[in-house]
C-alpha positions as CSV (number, residue, x, y, z in Angstrom):
1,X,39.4,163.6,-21.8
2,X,38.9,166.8,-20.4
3,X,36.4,168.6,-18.8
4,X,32.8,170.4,-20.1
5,X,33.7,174.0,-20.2
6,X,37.6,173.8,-19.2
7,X,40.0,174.6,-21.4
8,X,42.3,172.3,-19.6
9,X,42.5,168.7,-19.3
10,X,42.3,167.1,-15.6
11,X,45.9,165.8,-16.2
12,X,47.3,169.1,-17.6
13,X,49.0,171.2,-14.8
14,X,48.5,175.1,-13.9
15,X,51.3,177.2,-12.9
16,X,50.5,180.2,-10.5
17,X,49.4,182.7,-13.1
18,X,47.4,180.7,-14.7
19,X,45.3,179.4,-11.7
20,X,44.7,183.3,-10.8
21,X,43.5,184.0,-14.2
22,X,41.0,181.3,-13.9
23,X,39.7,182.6,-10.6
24,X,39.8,185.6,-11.7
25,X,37.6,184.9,-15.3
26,X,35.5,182.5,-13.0
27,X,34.5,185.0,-10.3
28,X,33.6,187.5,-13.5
29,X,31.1,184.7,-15.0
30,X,30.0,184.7,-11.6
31,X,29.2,188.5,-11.3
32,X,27.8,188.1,-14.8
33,X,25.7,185.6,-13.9
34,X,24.3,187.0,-10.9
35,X,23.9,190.2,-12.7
36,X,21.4,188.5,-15.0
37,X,19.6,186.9,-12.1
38,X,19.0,190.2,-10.4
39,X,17.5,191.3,-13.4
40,X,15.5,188.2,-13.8
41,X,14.4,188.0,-10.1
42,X,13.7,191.4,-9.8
43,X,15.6,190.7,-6.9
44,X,17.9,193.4,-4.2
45,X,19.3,190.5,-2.9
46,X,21.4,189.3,-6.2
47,X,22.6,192.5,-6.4
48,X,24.5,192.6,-3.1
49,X,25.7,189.1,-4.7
50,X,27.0,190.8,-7.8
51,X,28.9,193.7,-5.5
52,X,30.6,191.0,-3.8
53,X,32.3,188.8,-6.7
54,X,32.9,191.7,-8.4
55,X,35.3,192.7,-5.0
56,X,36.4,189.0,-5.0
57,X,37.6,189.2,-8.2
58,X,39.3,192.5,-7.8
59,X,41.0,191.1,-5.0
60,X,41.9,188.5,-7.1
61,X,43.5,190.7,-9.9
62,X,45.4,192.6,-7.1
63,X,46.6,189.0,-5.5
64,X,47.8,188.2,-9.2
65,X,49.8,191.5,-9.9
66,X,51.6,191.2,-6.4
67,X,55.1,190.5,-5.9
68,X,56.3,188.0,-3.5
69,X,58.9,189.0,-0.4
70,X,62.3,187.1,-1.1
71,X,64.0,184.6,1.2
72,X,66.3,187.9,2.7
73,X,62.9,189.4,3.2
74,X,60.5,187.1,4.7
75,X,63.5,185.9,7.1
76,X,64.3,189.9,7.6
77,X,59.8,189.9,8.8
78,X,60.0,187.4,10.6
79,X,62.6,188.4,12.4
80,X,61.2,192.1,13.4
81,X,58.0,189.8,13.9
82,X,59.7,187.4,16.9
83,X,62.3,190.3,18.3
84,X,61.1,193.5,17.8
85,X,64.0,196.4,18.2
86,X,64.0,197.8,21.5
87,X,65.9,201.2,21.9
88,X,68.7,201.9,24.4
């Protein structure tokens, strides 16, 4: 069984990428969608709607292409985080 729309079925599993890919082609449906209701509407209001899942999904793109700290490095953060050098 799977779902109207989805590509995946409910018992399928996403890894990482694959989730930010979907958010990323959902928030551009969105914009797209939104677009065509600010046309429709003849409506300012959509279009401030359109700027702002068009950012969300740019931040999504930008979230995806990241690359994660390592252990060293996230414990190294913390670290200067909790104790903070202090000079002599």
């Amino acid at each position: 069984m799977s779902i109207i729309g989805s590509v995946k079925k409910p018992e399928d599993t996403m890894n990482e990428r694959e989730t930010m890919e979907a958010f990323v082609d959902g928030a551009k449906k969105a914009a797209s969608a939104a677009k065509e209701l600010a046309k429709a509407c003849d409506s300012p209001e959509w279009e401030n709607v359109v700027t702002t899942l068009n950012a969300l999904r740019d931040g999504g793109r930008q979230l995806a292409n990241m690359r994660s700290m390592s252990r060293l490095e996230t414990l190294m953060a913390a670290n200067m985080k909790t104790a903070p050098f202090l000079p002599n």
